[in-house]
C-alpha positions in Angstrom: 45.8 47.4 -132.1 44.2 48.1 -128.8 46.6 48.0 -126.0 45.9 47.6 -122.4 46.9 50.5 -119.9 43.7 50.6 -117.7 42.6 48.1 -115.0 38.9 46.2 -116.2 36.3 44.6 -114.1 35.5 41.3 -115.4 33.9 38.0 -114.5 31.2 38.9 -111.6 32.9 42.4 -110.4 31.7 43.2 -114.4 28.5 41.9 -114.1 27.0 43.2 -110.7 27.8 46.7 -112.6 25.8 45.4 -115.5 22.9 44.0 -113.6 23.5 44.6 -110.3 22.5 41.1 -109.9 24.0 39.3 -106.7 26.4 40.2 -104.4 29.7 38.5 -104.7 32.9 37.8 -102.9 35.7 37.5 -106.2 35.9 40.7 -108.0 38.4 40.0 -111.4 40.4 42.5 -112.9 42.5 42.4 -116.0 45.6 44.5 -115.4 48.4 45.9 -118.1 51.4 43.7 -116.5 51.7 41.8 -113.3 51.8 44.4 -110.8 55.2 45.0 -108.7 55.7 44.1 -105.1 55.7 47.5 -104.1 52.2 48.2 -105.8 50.8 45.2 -104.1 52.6 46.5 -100.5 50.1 49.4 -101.1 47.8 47.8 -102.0 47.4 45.6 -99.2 47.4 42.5 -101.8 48.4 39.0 -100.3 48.7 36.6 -102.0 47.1 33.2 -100.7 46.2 29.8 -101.9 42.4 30.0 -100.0 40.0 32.4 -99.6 41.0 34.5 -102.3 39.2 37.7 -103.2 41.0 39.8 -105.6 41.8 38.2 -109.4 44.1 40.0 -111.1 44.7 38.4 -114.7 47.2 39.4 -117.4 45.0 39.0 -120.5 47.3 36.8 -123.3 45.3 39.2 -126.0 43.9 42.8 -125.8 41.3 41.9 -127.4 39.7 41.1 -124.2 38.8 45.5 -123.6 36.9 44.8 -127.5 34.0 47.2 -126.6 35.0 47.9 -122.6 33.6 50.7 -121.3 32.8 52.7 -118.0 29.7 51.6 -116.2 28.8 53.4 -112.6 32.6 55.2 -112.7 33.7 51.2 -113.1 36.1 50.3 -116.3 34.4 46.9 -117.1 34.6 44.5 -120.0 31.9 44.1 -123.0 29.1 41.8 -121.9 30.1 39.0 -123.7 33.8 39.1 -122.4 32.2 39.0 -119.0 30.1 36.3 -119.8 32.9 34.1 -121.7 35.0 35.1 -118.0 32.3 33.5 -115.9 32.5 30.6 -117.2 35.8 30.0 -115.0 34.3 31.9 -112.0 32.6 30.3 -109.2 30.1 31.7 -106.7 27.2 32.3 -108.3 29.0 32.6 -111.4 26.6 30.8 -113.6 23.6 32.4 -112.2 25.4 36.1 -113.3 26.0 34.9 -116.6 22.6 33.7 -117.7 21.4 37.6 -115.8 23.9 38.9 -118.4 22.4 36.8 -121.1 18.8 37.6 -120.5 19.2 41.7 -119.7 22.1 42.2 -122.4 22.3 39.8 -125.1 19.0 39.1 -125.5 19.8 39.5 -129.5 17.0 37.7 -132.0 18.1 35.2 -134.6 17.0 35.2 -137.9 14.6 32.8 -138.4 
């Protein structure tokens, strides 16, 4: 079973490094455990209702770092985790996913 220790870009953080397509303001980061007051403190974390910038998600299942690997020096999910994640991103969330689609999973059917 994999387990996770490492911080991993998802969402659009993940798939600018893929693709390098769009800027964006929401970078998403699944994280071993929900950090401690102290980590935040140095981390300059706030936490705020609006305008936030920073996701950090405590996956339910490591199954989410299936085929994660370093892109740029940037821990990041398999394209299709990050595509899956962008479904509940906003921005130009939907925009990076079909970018994902088209350079990464561009995979032919059987006919």
């Amino acid at each position: 079973m994999m387990t996770l220790s490492v911080r991993v870009a998802t969402g659009l953080a993940a798939a600018w490094q893929m693709t390098h397509f769009a800027a964006f303001r929401i970078a998403t980061f699944f994280v071993p455990s929900e950090l401690s007051a102290d980590v935040k403190g140095k981390l300059g974390f706030r936490e705020d209702p609006r305008g936030a910038n920073l996701w950090l998600v405590v996956p339910n299942d490591a199954g989410v770092l299936q085929g994660a690997q370093d892109r740029d020096g940037v821990h990041c999910v398999h394209p299709v985790q990050a595509y899956l994640d962008l479904k509940e991103h906003p921005e130009r969330a939907v925009e990076a996913a079909e970018r994902l689609r088209a350079e990464l999973m561009n995979w032919k059917r059987d006919a």
